[in-house]
C-alpha positions in Angstrom: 0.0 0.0 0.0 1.4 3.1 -1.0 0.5 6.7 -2.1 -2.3 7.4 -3.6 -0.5 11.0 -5.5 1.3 11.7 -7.8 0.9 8.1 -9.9 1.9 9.6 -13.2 5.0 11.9 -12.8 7.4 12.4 -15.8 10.8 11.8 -14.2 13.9 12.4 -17.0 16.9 10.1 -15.9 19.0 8.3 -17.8 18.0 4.7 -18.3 19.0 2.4 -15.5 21.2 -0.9 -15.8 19.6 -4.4 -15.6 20.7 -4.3 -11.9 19.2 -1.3 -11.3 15.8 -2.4 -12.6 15.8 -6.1 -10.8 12.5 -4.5 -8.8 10.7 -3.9 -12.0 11.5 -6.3 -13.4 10.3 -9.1 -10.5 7.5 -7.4 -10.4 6.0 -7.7 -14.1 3.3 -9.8 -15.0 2.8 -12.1 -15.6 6.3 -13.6 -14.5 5.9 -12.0 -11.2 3.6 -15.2 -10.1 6.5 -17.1 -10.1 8.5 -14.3 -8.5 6.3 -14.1 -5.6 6.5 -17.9 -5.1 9.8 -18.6 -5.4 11.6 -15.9 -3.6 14.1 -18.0 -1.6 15.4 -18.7 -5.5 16.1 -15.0 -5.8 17.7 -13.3 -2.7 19.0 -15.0 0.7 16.7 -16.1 3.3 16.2 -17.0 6.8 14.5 -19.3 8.3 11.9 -18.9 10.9 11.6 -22.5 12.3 7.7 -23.8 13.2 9.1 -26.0 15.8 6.2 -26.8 17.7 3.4 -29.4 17.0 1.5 -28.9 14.0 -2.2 -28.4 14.1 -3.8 -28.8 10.8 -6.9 -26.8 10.1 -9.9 -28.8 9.8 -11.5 -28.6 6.9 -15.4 -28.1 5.7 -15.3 -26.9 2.1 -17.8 -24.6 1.0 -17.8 -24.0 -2.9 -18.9 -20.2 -1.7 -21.9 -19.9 -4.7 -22.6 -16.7 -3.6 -22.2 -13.1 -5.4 -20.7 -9.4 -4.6 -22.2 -6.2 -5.8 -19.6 -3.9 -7.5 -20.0 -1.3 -9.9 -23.0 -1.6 -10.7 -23.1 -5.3 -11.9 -22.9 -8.7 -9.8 -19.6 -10.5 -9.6 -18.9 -14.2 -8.3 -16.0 -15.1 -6.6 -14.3 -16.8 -10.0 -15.0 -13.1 -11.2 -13.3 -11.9 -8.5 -10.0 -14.0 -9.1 -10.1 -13.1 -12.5 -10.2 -9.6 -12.4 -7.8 -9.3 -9.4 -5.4 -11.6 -10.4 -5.9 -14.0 -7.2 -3.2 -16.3 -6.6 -4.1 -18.0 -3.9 -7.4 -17.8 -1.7 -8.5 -19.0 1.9 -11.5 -18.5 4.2 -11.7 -19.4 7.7 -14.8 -19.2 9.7 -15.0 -20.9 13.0 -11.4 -21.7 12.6 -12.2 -24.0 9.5 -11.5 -23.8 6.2 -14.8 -23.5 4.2 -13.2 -22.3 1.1 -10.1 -22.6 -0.2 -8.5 -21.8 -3.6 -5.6 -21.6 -5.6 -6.1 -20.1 -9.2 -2.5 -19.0 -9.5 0.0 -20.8 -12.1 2.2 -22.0 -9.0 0.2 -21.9 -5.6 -0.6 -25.0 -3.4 -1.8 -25.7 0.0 2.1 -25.5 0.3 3.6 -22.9 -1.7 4.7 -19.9 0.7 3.8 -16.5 -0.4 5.9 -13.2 -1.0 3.5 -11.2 1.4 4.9 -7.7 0.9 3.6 -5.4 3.6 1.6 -8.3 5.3 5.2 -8.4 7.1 4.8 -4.7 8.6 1.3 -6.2 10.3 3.8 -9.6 11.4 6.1 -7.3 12.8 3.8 -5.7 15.1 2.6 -8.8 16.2 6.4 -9.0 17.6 6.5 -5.9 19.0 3.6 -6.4 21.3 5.0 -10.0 22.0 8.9 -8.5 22.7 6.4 -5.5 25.0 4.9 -8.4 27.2 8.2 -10.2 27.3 10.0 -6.7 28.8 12.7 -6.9 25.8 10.8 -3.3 24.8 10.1 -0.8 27.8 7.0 1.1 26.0 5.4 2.7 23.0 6.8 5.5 24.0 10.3 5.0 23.7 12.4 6.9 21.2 14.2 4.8 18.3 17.6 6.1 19.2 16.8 4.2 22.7 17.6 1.2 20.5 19.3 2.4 17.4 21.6 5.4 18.7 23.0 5.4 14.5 19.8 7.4 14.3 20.9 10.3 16.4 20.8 13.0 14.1 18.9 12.0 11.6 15.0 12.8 11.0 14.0 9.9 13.6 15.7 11.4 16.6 12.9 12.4 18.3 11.0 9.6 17.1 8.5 7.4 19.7 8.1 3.5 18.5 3.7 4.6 19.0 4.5 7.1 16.1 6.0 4.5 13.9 3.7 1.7 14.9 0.8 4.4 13.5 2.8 5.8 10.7 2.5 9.5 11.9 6.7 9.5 12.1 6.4 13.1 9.7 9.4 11.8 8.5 9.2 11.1 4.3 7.7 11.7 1.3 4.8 10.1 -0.1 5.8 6.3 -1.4 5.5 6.4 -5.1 7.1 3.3 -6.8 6.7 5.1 -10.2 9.3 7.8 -9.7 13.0 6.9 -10.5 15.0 8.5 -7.6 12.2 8.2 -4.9 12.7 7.5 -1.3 11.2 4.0 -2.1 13.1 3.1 -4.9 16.6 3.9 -3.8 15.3 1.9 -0.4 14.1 -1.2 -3.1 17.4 -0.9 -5.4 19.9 -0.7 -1.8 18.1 -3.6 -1.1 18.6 -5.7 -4.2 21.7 -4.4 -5.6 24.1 -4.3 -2.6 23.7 -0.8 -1.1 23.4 0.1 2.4 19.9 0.5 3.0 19.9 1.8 6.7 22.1 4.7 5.1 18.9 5.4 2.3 16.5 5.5 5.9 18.6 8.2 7.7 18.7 10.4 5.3 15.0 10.9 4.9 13.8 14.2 5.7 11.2 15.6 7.7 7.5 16.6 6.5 5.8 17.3 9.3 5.5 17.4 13.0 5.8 14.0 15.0 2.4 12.9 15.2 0.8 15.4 13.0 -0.8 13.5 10.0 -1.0 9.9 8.4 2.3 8.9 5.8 2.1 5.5 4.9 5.8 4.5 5.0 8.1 1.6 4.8 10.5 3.4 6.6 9.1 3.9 9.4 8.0 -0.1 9.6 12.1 -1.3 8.6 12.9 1.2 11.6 10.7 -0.9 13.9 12.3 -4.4 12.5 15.5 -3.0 13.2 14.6 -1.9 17.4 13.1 -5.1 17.5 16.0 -7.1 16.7 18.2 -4.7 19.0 16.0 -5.2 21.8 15.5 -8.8 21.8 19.3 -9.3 20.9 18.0 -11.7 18.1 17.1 -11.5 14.3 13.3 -11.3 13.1 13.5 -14.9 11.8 14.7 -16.0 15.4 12.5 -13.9 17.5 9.4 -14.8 15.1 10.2 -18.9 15.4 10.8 -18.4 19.5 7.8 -16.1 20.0 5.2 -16.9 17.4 5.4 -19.4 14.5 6.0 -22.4 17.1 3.2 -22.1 18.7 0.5 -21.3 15.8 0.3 -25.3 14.7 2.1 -24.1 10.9 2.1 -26.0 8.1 5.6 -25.3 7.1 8.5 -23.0 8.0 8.4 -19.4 6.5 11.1 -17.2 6.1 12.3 -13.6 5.9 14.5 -12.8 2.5 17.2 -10.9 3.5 19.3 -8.1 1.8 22.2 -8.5 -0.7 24.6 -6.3 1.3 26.1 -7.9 4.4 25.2 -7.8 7.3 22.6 -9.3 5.9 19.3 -7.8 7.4 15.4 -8.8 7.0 12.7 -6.7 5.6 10.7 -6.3 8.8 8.5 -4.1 6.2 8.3 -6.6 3.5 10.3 -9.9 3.0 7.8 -12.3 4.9 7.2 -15.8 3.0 4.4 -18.0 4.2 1.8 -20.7 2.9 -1.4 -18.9 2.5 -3.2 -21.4 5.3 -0.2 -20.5 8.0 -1.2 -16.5 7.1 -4.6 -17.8 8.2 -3.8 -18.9 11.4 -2.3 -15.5 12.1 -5.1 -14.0 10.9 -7.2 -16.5 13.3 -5.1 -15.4 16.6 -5.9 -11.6 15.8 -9.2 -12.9 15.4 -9.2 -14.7 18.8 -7.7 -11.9 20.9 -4.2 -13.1 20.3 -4.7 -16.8 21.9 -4.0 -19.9 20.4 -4.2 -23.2 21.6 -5.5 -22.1 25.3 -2.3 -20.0 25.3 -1.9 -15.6 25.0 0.4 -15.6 22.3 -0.2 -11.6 21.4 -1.5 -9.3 24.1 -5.0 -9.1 24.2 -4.8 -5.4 24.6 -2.4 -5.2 21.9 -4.5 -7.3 19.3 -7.6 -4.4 20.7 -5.1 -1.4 19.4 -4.7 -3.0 15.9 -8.3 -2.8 15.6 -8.6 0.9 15.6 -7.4 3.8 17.3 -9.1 6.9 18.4 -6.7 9.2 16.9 -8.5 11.4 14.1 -5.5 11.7 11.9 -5.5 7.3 11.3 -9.4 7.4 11.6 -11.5 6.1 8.8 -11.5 8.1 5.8 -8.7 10.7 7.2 -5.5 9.2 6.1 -4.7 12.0 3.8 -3.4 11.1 -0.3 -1.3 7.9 1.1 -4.5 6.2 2.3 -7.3 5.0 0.4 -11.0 6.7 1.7 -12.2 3.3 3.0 -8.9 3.0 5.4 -8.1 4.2 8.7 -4.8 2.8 10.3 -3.3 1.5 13.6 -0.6 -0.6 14.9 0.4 -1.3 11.3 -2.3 -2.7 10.6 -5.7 -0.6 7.9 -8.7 -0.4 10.0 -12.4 -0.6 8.7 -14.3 0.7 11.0 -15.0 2.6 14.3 -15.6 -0.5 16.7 -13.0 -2.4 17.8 -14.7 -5.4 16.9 -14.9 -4.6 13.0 -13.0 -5.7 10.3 -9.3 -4.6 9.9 -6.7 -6.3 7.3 -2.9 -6.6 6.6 -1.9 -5.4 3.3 0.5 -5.8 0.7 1.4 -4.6 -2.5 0.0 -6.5 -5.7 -3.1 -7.6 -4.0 -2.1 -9.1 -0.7 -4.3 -9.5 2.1 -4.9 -10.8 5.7 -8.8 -9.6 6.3 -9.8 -10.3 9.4 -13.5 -9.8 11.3 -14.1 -10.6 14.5 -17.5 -10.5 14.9 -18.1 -12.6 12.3 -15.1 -15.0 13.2 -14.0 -14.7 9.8 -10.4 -15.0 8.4 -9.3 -14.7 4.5 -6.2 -14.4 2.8 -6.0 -13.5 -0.7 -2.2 -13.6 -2.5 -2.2 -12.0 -6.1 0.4 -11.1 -8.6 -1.2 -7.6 -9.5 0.3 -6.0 -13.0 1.1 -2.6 -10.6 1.8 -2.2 -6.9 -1.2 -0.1 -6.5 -4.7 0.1 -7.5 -7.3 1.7 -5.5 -10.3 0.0 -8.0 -8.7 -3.7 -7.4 -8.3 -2.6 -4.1 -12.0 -1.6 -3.7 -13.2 -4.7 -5.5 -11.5 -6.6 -3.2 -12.6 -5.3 0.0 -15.9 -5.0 -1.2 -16.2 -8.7 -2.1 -14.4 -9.9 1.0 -17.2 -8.2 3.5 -19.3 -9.6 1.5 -17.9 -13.2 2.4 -17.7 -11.9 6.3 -21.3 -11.2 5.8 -22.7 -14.4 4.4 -21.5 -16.0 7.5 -22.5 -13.8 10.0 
């Protein structure tokens, strides 16, 4: 998810190299559906270890013959997959799979998924897990309390609640589509070699801490990064220790890491997971972060990523790097006022973790979108996944 401004700037730079262009390229359809299942072929990983027993879902398949209303004209789920470019596709009500479905060229049951910013929402997960462990004092601790290499930059003053909301002020608008941008030099430092904690500090302030909404990967990597110095571990480490082994997962995931050493994880974006382990994430936010009779995420932690009374993340006030249906909290896009109503992860090309409580609902929808952004696919797809949460409830 990224701005919603300035999609069509004329930018006049000399053509890049091949290297240069490895993040366009990845991303093209329609080879990016075996991009965004294979990218442990592509870039270094780490593991992140299930360990503990597994718990398989159980499964009552529903073919799901019902229809969404969207512009104007009725749309079945087939429709939906085809005209969002669905890769892979799971609903969990009750816990169960009722519906399940994989139209991409190379998804399975066991095919783990390039999830994009879904990661940002797995990170918080951790943070509220390293909170309750006493690893992280508070919220309101600055990032230099755990990364002093940002003294002097933009994120000095910085609190870990203003990154976890994405109010930092510190940035410009993402916008993939502009050679030069803050998020490309992040994306090329990543895959060509270049030291991307170096691109970070030297973003500039925008605004005053706290101020406004700016959806930004920055701010999410930052968090990654006073994770791992907190907890003394890496993401992969702290996420096998603290979460994956106790969520009954189908398979190991892992992070991707970058090129450069030392080798770090994308805490914003390099998550990889089968579509059914995303689920049982999704299902533990669901159940107030317990799983298996155990509090895995802190109840009231799992309450603050389902909304926030702070008007500048509310509903429909996130500015141009939020679409009008959005609020945001806890890196995660809220959908409503309540903290019992929907709220999803979301990623880039069509990735999501929907989640609605009341309704006990859980779906996960991979796709290889042609662009990183598009507010109609977007729309379609949130409009047809309520629809889902409704049939059940």
């Amino acid at each position: 998810m990224t701005s919603t401004t300035a999609r069509h700037a004329v930018v006049t730079a000399a053509e890049p190299s091949w290297w240069g262009r490895q993040g366009d390229l990845i991303m093209r359809r329609p080879f990016n559906e075996w991009t965004f299942t294979h990218m442990n072929w592509l870039m270094p990983t780490e593991r992140v270890a299930r360990g503990g027993p597994h718990r398989p879902l159980p499964l009552s398949p529903d073919p799901l013959d019902l229809t969404y209303r969207f512009a104007d004209a009725d749309h079945t789920l087939s429709d939906l997959h085809r005209r969002t470019f669905t890769t892979a596709f799971v609903v969990l009500h009750h816990g169960e799979i009722v519906h399940e479905a994989y139209p991409g060229a190379f998804a399975g049951p066991r095919t783990r998924m390039q999830l994009f910013s879904i990661s940002k929402s797995v990170t918080s997960m951790l943070v509220g897990i390293a909170l309750a462990d006493g690893a992280i004092g508070s919220i309101k601790d600055r990032v230099t309390d755990y990364r002093p290499d940002f003294l002097g930059t933009a994120y000095e003053e910085t609190t870990l609640a203003e990154l976890l909301d994405m109010t930092s002020g510190v940035g410009d608008p993402e916008m993939w589509d502009v050679p030069g941008s803050g998020i490309k030099r992040f994306e090329q430092a990543i895959l060509g070699g270049g030291d991307v904690a170096q691109v970070i500090r030297s973003a500039t302030r925008t605004a005053a801490p706290g101020e406004r909404f700016n959806y930004s990967t920055f701010d999410a990597q930052i968090l990654g990064w006073v994770l791992e110095a907190a907890t003394g571990t890496t993401l992969a480490e702290y996420a096998a220790k603290r979460l994956w082994r106790f969520i009954g997962a189908d398979r190991d995931a892992y992070y991707w890491l970058t090129r450069a050493h030392p080798r770090t994880a994308i805490g914003a974006g390099s998550f990889n997971a089968t579509a059914r382990d995303v689920a049982r994430l999704g299902l533990l936010m669901a159940n107030d972060g317990v799983a298996d009779g155990i509090q895995i995420v802190p109840r009231e932690w799992v309450r603050r990523s389902r909304g926030s009374d702070l008007p500048q993340v509310a509903v429909g006030s996130l500015g141009p790097s939020g679409y009008p249906h959005y609020g945001y909290s806890n890196q995660w896009w809220t959908l409503g006022d309540s903290a019992f109503q929907a709220f999803t992860g979301l990623g880039v090309h069509g990735q999501y973790l929907f989640v609605d409580p009341s309704a006990d609902i859980v779906i996960v929808k991979c796709s290889a979108w042609p662009t990183q952004d598009d507010e109609r696919r977007d729309l379609e797809t949130i409009t047809a996944l309520r629809r889902i949460a409704d049939h059940f409830a």
